[in-house]
ZADO-1210 file (C-alpha; in nm, 4 decimals, padded with zeros to 6 digits):
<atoms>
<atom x="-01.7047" y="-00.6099" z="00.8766" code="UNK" pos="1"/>
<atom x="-01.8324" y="-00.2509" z="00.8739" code="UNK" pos="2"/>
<atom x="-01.6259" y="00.0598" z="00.7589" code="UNK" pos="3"/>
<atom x="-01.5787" y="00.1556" z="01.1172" code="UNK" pos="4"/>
<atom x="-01.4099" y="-00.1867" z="01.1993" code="UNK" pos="5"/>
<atom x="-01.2354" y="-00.1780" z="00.9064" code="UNK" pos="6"/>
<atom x="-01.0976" y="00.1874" z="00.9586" code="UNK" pos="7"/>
<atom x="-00.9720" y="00.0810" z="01.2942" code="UNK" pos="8"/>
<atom x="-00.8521" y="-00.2927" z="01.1871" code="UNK" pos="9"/>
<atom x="-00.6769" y="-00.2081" z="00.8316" code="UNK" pos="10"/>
<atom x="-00.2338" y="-00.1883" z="00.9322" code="UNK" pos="11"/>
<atom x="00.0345" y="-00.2120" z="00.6794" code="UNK" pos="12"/>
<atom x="00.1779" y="-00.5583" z="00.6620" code="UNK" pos="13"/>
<atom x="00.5026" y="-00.6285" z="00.5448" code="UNK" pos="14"/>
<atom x="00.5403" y="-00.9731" z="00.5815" code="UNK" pos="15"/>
<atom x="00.3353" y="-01.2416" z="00.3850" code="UNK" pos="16"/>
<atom x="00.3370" y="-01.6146" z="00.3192" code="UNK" pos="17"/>
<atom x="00.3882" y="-01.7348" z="-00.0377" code="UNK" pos="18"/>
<atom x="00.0741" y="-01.8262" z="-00.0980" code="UNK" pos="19"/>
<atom x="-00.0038" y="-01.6563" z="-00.4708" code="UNK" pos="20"/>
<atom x="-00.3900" y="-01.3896" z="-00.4924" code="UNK" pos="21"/>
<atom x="-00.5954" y="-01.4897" z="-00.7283" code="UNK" pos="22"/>
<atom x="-00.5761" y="-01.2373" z="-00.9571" code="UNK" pos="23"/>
<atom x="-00.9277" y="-01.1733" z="-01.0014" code="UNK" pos="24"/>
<atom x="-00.9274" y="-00.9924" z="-00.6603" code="UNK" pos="25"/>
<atom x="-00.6284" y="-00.8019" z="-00.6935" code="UNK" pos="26"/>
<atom x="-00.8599" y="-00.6652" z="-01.0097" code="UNK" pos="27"/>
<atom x="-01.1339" y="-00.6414" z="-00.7870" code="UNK" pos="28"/>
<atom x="-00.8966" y="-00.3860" z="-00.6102" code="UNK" pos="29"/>
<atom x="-00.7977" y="-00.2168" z="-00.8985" code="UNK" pos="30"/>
<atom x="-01.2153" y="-00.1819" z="-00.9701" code="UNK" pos="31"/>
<atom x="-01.2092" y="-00.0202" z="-00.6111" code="UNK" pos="32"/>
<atom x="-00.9568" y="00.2456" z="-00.6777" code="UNK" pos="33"/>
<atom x="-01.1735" y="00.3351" z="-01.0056" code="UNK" pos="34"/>
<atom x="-01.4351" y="00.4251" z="-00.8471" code="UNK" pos="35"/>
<atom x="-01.2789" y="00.6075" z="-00.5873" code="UNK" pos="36"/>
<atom x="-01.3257" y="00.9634" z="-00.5334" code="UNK" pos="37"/>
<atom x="-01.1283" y="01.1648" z="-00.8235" code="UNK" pos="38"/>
<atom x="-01.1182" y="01.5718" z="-00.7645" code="UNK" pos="39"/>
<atom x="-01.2889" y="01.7499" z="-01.0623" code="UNK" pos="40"/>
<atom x="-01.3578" y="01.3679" z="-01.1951" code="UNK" pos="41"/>
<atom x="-01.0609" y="01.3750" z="-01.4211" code="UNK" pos="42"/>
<atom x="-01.0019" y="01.0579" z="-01.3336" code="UNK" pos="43"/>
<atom x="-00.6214" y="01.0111" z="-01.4279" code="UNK" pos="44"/>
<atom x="-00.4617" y="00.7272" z="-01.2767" code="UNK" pos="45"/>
<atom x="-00.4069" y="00.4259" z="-01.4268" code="UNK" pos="46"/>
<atom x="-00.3032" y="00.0714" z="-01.2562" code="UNK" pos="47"/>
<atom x="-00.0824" y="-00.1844" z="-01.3505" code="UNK" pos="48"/>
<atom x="-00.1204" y="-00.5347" z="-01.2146" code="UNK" pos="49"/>
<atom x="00.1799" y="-00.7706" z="-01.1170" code="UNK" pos="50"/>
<atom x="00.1116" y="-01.1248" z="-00.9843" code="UNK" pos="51"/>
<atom x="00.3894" y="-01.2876" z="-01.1983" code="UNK" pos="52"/>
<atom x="00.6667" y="-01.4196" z="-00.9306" code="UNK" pos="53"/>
<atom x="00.9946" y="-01.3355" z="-01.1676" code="UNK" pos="54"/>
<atom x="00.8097" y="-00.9821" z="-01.2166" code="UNK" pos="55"/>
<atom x="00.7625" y="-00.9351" z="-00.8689" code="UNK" pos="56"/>
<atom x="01.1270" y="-01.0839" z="-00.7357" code="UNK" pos="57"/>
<atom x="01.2519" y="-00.8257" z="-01.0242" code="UNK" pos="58"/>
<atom x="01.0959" y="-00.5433" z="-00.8847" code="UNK" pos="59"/>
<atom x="01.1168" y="-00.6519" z="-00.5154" code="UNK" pos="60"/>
<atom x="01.5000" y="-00.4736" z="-00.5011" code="UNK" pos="61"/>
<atom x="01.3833" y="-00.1167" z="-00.5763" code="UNK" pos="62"/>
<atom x="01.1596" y="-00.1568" z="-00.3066" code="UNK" pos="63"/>
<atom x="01.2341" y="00.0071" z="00.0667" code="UNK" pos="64"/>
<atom x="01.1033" y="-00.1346" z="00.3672" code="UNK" pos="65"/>
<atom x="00.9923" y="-00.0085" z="00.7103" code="UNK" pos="66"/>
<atom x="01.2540" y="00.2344" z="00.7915" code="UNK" pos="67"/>
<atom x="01.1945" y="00.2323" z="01.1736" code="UNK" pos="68"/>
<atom x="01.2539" y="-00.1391" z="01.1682" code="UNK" pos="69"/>
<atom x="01.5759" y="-00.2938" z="01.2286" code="UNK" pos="70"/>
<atom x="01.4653" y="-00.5853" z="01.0503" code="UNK" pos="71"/>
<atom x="01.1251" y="-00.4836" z="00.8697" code="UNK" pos="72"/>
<atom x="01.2390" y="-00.5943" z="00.5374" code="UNK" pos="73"/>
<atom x="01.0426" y="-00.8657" z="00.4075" code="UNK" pos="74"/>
<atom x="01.2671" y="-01.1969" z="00.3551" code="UNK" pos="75"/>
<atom x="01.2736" y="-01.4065" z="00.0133" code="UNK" pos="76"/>
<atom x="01.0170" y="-01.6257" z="00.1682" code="UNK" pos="77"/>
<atom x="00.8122" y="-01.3133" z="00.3428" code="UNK" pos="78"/>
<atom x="00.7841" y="-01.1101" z="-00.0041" code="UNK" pos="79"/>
<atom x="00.4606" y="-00.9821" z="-00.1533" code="UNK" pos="80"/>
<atom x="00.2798" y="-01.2404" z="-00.3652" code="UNK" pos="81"/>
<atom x="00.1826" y="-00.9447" z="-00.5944" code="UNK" pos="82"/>
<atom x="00.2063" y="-00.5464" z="-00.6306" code="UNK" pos="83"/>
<atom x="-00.0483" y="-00.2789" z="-00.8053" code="UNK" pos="84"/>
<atom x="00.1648" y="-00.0027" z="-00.9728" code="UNK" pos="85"/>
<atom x="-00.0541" y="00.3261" z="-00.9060" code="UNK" pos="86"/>
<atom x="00.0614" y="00.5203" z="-01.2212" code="UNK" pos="87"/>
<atom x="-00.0373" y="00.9476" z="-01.2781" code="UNK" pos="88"/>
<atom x="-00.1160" y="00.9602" z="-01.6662" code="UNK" pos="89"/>
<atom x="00.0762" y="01.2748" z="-01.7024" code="UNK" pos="90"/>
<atom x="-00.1671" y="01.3694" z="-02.0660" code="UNK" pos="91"/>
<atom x="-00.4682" y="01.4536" z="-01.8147" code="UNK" pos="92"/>
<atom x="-00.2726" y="01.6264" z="-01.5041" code="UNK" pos="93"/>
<atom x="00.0449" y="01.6723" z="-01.3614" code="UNK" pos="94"/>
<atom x="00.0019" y="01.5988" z="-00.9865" code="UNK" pos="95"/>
<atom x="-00.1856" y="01.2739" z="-00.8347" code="UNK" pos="96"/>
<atom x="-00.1402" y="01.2415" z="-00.4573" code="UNK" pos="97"/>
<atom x="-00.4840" y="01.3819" z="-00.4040" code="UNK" pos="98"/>
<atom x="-00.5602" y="01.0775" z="-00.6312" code="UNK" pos="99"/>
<atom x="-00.3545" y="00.8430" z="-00.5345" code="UNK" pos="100"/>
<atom x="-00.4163" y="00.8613" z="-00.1650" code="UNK" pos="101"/>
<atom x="-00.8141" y="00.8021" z="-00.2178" code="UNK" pos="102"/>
<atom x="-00.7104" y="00.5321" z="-00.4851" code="UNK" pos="103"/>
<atom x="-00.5068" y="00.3591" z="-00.2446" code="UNK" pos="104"/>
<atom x="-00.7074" y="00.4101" z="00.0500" code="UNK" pos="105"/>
<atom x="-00.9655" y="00.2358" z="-00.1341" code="UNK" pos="106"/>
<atom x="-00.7711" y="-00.0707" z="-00.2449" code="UNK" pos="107"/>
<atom x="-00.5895" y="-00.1318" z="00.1072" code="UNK" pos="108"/>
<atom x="-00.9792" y="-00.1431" z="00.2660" code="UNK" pos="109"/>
<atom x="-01.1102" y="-00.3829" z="00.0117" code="UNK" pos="110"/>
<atom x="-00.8233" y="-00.5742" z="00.0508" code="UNK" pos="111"/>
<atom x="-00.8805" y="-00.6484" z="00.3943" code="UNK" pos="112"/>
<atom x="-01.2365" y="-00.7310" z="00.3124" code="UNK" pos="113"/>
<atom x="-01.1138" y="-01.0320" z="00.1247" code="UNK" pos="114"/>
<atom x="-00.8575" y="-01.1171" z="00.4181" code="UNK" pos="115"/>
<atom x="-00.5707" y="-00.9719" z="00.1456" code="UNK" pos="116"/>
<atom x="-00.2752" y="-00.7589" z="00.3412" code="UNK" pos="117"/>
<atom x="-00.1545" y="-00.4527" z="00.2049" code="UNK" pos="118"/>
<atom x="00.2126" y="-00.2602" z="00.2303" code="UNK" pos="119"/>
<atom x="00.1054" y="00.1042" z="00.0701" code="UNK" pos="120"/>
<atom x="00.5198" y="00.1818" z="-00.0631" code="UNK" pos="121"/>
<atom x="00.6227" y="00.5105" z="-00.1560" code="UNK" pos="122"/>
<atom x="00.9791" y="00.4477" z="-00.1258" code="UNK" pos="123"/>
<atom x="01.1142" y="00.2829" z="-00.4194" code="UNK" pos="124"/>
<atom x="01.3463" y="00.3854" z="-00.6859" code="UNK" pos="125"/>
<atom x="01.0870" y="00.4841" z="-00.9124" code="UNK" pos="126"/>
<atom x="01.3352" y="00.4489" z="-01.2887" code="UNK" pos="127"/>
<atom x="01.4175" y="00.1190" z="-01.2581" code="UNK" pos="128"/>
<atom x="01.0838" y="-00.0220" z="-01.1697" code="UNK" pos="129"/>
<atom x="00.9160" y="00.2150" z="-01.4313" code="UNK" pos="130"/>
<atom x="01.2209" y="-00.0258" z="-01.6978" code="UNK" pos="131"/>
<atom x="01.0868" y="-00.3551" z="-01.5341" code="UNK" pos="132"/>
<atom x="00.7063" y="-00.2676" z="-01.6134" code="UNK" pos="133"/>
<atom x="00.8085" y="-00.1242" z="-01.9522" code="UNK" pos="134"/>
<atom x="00.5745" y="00.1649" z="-01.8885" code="UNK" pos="135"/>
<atom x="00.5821" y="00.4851" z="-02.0700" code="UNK" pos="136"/>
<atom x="00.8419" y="00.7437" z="-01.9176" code="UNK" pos="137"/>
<atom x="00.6821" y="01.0694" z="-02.1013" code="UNK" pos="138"/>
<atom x="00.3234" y="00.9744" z="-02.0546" code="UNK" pos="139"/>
<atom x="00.3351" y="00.7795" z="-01.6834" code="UNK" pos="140"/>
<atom x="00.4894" y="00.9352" z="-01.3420" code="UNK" pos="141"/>
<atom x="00.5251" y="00.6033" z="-01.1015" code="UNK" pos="142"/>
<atom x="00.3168" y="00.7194" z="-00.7781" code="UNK" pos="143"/>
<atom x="00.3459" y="00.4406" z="-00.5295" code="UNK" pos="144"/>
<atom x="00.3376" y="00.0492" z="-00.5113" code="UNK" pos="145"/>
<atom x="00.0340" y="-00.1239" z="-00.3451" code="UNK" pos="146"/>
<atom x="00.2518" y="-00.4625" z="-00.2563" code="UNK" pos="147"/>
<atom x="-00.0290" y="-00.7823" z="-00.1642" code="UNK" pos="148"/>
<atom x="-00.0259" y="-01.0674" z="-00.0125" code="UNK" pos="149"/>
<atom x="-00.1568" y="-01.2551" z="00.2838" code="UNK" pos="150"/>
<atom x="-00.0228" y="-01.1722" z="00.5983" code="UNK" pos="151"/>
<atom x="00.2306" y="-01.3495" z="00.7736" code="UNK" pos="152"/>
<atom x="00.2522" y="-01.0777" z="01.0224" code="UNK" pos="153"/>
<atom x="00.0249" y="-00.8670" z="01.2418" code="UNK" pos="154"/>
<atom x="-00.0315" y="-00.5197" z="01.2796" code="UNK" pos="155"/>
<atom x="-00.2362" y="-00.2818" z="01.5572" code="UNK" pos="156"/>
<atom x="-00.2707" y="00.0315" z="01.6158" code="UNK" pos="157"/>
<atom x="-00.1478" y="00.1159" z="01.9689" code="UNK" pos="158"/>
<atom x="-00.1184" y="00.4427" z="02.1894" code="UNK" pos="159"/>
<atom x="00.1449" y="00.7432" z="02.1123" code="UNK" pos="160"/>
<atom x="00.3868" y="00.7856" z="02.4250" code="UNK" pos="161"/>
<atom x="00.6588" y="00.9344" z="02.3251" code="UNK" pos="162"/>
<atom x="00.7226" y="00.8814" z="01.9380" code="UNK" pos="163"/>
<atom x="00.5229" y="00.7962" z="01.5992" code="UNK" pos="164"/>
<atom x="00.7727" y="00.4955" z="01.5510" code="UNK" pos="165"/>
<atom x="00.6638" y="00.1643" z="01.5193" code="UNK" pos="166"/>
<atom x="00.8331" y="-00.1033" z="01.6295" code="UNK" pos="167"/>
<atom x="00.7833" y="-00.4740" z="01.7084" code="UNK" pos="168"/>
<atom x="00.7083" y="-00.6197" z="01.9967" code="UNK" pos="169"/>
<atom x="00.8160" y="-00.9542" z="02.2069" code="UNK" pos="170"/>
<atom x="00.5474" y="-01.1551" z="02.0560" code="UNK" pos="171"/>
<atom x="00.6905" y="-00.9993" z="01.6559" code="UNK" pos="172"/>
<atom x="00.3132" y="-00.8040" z="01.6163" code="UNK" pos="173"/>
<atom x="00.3928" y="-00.4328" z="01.4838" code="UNK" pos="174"/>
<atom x="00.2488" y="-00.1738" z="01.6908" code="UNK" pos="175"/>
<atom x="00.1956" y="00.1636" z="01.5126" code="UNK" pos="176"/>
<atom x="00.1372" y="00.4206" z="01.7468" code="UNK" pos="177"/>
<atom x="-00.1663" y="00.6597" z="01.7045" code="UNK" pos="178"/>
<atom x="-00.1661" y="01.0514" z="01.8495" code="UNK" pos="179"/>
<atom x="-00.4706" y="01.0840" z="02.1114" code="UNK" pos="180"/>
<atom x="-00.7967" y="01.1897" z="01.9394" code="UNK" pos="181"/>
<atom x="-00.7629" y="01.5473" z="02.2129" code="UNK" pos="182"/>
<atom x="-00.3976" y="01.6496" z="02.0874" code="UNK" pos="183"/>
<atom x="-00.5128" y="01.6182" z="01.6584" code="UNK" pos="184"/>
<atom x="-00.8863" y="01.8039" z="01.7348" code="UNK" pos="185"/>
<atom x="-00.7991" y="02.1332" z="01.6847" code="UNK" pos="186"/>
<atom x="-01.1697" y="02.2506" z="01.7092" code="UNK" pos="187"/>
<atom x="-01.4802" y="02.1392" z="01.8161" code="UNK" pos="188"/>
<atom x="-01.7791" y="02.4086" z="01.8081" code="UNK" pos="189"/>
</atoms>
């Protein structure tokens, strides 16, 4: 697959099947987000890695899921076989999400590569999950959640009508709705 099919195929999954990563790609991931592109190379994220199921069922409740959904949230048997905390290490800088997006960008991508689905979570309730991990308060600001599995779901991306919503359709496939290339061109000289 090249970067053009993968740009087009990669959609967030939220449902997976039980079946556990082997963790040496989810650090294969984690590789991927290192090397991503880092403004003035400071380079300050750091990654923890969660495949353990108790660690994962513990943090699975401070999780939120698909908002425009009535039923989007994952089941006990649809969970995320793993998650990648993306962590700002608050002794080089103070804000990430120029970070964090090209970090994350990077491990979704790769992740489809290996056939891995990806759920990129920004809503969670960032204290309690930050207890769970046993992570550093003063030094580490929680960012976002990468949650992994493989997908039990699918995903494309469909043409906007009338709203950016996604929703499911008959067949349960999400359809996330994309503006029209003319409406987000703002200039073209």
């Amino acid at each position: 697959m090249n970067i053009s099919e993968a740009l087009k195929k990669r959609r967030t999954i939220r449902k997976f099947t039980q079946e556990p990563l082997d963790k040496k790609y989810i650090l294969e991931l984690v590789e991927y987000a290192r090397l991503a592109a880092y403004p003035a190379n400071l380079q300050p994220l750091k990654f923890a890695v969660i495949c353990d199921k108790d660690l994962c069922d513990e943090i699975f409740p401070h999780t939120k899921w698909a908002g425009y959904l009535p039923d989007g949230a994952p089941k006990k048997d649809e969970r995320p076989t793993a998650f990648i905390a993306v962590l700002g290490d608050k002794t080089i800088k103070d804000s990430f999400e120029v970070e964090a997006g090209a970090a994350v960008t990077s491990m979704m991508l790769g992740a489809l590569e290996k056939g891995i689905a990806s759920c990129w979570i920004g809503a969670l309730s960032r204290e309690p999950i930050m207890e769970v991990l046993s992570l550093d308060k003063e030094r580490f600001s929680l960012l976002y959640l990468l949650a992994l599995g493989y997908p039990a779901q699918e995903s494309e991306a469909c043409e906007f009508v009338d709203s950016v919503k996604y929703f499911e359709d008959d067949n349960k496939k999400i359809n996330v709705p994309k503006r029209p290339f003319d409406e987000i061109l703002i200039l073209n000289k």
